[in-house]
C-alpha positions as CSV (number, residue, x, y, z in Angstrom):
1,X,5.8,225.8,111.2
2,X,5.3,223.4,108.3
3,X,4.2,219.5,109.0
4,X,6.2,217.0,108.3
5,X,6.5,215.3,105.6
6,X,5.0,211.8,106.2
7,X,7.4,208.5,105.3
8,X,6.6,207.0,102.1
9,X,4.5,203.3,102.3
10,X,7.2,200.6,101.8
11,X,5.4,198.6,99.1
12,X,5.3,194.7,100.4
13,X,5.8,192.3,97.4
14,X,3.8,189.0,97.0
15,X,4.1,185.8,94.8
16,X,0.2,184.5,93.8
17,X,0.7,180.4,91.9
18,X,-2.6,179.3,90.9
19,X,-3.8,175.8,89.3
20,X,-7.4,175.3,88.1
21,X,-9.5,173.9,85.2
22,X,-8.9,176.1,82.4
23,X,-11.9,178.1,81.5
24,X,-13.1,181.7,80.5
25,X,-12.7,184.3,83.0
26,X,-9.6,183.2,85.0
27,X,-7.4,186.1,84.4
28,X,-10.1,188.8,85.2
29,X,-11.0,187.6,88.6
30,X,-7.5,187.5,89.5
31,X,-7.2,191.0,88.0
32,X,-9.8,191.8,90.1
33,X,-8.8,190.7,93.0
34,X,-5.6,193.0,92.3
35,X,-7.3,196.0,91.9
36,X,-9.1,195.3,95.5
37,X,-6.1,195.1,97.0
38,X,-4.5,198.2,95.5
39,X,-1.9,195.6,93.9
40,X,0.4,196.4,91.1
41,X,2.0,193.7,88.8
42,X,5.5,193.3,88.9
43,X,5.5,190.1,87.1
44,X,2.8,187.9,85.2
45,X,3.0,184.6,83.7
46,X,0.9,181.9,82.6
47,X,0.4,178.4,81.0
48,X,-2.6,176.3,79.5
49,X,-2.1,172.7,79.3
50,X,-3.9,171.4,76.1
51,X,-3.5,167.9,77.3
52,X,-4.7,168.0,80.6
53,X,-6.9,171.0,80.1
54,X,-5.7,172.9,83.0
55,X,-4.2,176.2,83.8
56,X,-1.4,177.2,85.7
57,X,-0.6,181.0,86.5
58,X,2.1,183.2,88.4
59,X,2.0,186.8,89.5
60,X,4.1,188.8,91.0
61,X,2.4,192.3,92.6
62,X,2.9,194.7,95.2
63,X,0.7,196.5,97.5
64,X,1.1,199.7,99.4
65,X,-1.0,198.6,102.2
66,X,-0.4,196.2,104.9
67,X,-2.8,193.6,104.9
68,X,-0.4,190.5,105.2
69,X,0.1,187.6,103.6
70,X,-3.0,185.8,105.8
71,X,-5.8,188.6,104.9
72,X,-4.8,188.2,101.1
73,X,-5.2,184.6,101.3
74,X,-8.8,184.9,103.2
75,X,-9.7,187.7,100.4
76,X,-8.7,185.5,97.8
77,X,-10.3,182.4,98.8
78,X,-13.5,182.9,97.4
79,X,-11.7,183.5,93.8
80,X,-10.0,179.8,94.3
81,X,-13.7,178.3,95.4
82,X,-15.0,179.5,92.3
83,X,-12.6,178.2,89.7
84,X,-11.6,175.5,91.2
85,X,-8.5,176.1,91.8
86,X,-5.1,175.0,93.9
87,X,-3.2,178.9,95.2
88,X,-0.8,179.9,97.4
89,X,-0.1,183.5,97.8
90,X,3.4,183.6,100.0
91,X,5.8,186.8,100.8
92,X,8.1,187.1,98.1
93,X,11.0,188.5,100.0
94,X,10.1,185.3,102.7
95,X,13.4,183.2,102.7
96,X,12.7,180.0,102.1
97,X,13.8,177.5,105.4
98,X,16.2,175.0,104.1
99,X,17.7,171.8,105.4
100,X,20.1,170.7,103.0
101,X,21.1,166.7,103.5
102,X,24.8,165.2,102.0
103,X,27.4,162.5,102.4
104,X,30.5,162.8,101.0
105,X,30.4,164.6,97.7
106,X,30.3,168.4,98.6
107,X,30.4,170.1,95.5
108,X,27.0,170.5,95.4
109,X,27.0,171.5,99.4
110,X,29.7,174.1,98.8
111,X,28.1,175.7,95.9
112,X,24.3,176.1,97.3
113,X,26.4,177.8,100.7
114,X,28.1,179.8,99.1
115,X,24.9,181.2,96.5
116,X,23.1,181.2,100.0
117,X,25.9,183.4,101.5
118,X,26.1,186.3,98.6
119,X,22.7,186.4,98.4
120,X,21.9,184.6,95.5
121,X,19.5,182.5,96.6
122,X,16.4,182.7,98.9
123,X,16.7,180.6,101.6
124,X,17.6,180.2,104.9
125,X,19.5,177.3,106.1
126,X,18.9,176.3,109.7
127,X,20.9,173.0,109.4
128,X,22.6,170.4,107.4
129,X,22.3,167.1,108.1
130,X,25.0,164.2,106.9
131,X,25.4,160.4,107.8
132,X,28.9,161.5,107.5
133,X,31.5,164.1,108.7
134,X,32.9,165.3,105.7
135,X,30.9,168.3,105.2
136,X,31.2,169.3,109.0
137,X,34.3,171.8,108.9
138,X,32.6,173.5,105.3
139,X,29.4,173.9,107.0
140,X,30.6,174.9,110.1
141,X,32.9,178.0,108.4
142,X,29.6,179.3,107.7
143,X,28.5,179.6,111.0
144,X,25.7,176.9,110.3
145,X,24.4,174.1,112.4
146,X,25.9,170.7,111.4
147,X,24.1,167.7,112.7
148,X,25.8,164.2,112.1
149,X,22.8,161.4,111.3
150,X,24.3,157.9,110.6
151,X,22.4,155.8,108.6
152,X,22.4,152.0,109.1
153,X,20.2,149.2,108.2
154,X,19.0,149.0,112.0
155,X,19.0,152.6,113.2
156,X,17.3,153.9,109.3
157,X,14.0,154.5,111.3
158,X,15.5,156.4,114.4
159,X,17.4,158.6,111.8
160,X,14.6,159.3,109.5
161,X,12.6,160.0,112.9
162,X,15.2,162.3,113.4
163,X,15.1,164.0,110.7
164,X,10.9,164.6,110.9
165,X,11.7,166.0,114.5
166,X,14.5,168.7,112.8
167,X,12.2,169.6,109.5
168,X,9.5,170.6,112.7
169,X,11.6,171.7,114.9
170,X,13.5,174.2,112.1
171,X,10.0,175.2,110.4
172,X,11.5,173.8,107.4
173,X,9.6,174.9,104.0
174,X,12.2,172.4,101.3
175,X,14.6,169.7,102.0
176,X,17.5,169.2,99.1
177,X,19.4,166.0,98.5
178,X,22.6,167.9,98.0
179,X,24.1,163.8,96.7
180,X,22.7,162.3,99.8
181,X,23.8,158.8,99.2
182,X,20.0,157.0,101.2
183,X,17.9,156.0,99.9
184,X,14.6,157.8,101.8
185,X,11.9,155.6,102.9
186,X,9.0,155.4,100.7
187,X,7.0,156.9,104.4
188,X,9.3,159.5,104.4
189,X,9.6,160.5,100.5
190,X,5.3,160.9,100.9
191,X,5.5,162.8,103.9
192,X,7.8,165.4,102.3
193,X,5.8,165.4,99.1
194,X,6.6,168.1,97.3
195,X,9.2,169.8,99.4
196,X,12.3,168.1,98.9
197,X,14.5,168.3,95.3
198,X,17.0,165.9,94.6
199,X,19.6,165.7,92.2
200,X,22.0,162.9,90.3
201,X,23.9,162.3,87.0
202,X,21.6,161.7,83.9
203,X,22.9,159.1,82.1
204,X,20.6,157.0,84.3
205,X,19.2,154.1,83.8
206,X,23.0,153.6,82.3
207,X,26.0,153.5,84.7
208,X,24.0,152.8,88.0
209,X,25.6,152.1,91.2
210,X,29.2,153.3,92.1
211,X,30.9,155.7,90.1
212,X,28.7,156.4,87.6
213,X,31.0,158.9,85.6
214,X,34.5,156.4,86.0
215,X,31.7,153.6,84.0
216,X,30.7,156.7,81.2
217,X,34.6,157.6,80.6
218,X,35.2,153.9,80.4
219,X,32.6,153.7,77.5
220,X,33.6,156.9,76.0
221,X,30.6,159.2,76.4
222,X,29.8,162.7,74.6
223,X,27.7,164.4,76.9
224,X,27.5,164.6,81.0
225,X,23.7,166.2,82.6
226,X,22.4,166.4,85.4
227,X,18.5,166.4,86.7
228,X,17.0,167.9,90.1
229,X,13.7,166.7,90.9
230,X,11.2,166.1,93.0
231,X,11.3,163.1,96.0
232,X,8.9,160.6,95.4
233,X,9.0,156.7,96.1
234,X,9.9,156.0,92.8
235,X,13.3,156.1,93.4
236,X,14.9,159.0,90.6
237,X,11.6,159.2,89.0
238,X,9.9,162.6,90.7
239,X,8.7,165.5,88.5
240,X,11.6,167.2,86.7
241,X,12.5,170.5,87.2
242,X,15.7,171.0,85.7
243,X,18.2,169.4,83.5
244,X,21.4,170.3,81.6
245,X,24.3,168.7,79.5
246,X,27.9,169.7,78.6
247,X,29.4,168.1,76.0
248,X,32.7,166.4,76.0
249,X,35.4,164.3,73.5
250,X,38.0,162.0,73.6
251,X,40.4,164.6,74.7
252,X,38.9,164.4,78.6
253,X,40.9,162.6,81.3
254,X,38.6,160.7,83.7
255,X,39.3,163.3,86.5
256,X,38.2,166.0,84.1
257,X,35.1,164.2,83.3
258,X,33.9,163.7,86.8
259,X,35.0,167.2,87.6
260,X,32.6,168.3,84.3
261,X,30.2,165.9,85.6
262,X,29.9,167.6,89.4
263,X,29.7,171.1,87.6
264,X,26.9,170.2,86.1
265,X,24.9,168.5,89.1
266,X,25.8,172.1,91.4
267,X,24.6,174.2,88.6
268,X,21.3,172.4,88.0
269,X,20.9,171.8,91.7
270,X,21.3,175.6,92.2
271,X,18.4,176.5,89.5
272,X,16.4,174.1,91.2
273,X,16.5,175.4,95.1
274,X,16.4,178.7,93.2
275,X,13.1,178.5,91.2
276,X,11.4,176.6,94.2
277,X,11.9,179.4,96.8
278,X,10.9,181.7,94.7
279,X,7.7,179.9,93.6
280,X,8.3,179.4,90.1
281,X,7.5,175.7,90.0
282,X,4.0,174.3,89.7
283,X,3.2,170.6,89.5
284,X,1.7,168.8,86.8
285,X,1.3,165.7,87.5
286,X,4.5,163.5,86.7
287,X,5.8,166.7,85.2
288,X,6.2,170.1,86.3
289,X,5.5,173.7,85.0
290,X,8.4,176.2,85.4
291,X,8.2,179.6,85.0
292,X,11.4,180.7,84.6
């Protein structure tokens, strides 16, 4: 009676980001530390800053073994000692944990739930938080935890209190300003440091304040954009990560131009949250490298 045939290894896919001093020799040790682990590139990409004279790098490999994520990390820390260098080395099929935050404007809500839904993006999304209750009903047809947070002048520190308590609570990895109309205390924008993405119209500094696209129709703009970025203190200053325009004329009512404008802002958001979870954005300092 014959054996049977053993199962075939499942290959587990990783995602290895690296920042260092840029210097001879970078590329073989990570090559090497491939070949240790039996890992096959899937995907390889990398960058030299001439300005800043550092290096930025992203592989994508499989293994057939089953070390886990921790035991490549351990293996290649001595790599990242030698260079110099800033790594992570996450699961790449690892949904990103996503608490998305929104007032009233859900076009940028309804279009990250339903990419999340059919799969198109990578992430999880254990709540959505709102100072108000416009987004409830949409969230809710998901089958997603809504969690109303009002935001007033007195109870601004309880609710950003809150909020720490449901990013720890939820294991949140990224939280996204889906036009979440608070400004986030400069505490709050450093404690989230690199994990939350925000995104608004790009004709600032024109048209600040209410209604930015009613104050471009009245001046008869050309283009509408959008930027997602990074959360820092300097209020719509973070690192960029994305950006796009569409061009208009004359012949554009000012419905149509706001409607042009929130197409935009979901799109660009969307690339955003997208290239994040999938660890395809490295900082830069004030800037950002994207490997698209």
């Amino acid at each position: 009676m014959s054996s049977p045939i053993p199962a075939p290894e499942v290959p587990h896919d990783y995602v290895l980001t690296l920042r260092c001093p840029d210097r001879p020799g970078i590329v073989h040790a990570v090559s090497g530390f491939l070949v240790r682990n039996a890992g096959n590139i899937t995907e390889s990409q990398q960058f030299g800053d001439p300005n800043t004279g550092d290096f930025f790098m992203r592989v994508a490999f499989t293994t057939e073994g089953d070390e886990g994520v921790e035991a490549l990390r351990e293996d290649f820390a001595e790599v990242g000692e030698r260079y110099g260098m800033e790594f992570t080395i996450f699961d790449a099929r690892a949904p990103y944990r996503t608490l998305i935050m929104v007032s009233k404007h859900l076009h940028c809500l309804n279009d990250l739930l339903f990419r999340w839904w059919t799969g198109q993006l990578q992430i999880d999304i254990p709540v959505v938080v709102s100072n108000h209750r416009d987004a409830e009903a949409l969230v809710r047809s998901y089958g997603l935890e809504f969690e109303h947070l009002p935001v007033t002048p007195e109870t601004k520190p309880a609710a950003e209190d809150r909020l720490r308590e449901l990013v720890a609570e939820h294991d949140v990895d990224l939280v996204v300003l889906a036009r979440y109309m608070q400004v986030l205390s400069d505490q709050l924008c450093r404690d989230l440091d690199g994990r939350a993405i925000n995104i608004h119209h790009s004709f600032l500094p024109s048209f600040k304040g209410a209604k930015p696209y009613h104050q471009a129709f009245d001046r008869g703009v050309k283009l509408v954009g959008a930027t997602a970025h990074y959360v820092t203190a300097d209020l719509d200053e973070g690192p960029i990560i994305e950006q796009d325009v569409l061009r208009v004329d004359h012949s554009y009512s000012q419905d149509q131009l706001v409607a042009a404008g929130r197409d935009v802002e979901a799109q660009v958001l969307s690339r955003a949250v997208r290239w994040h979870s999938e660890s395809r954005v490295l900082r830069n300092g004030h800037r950002t490298v994207v490997f698209r």
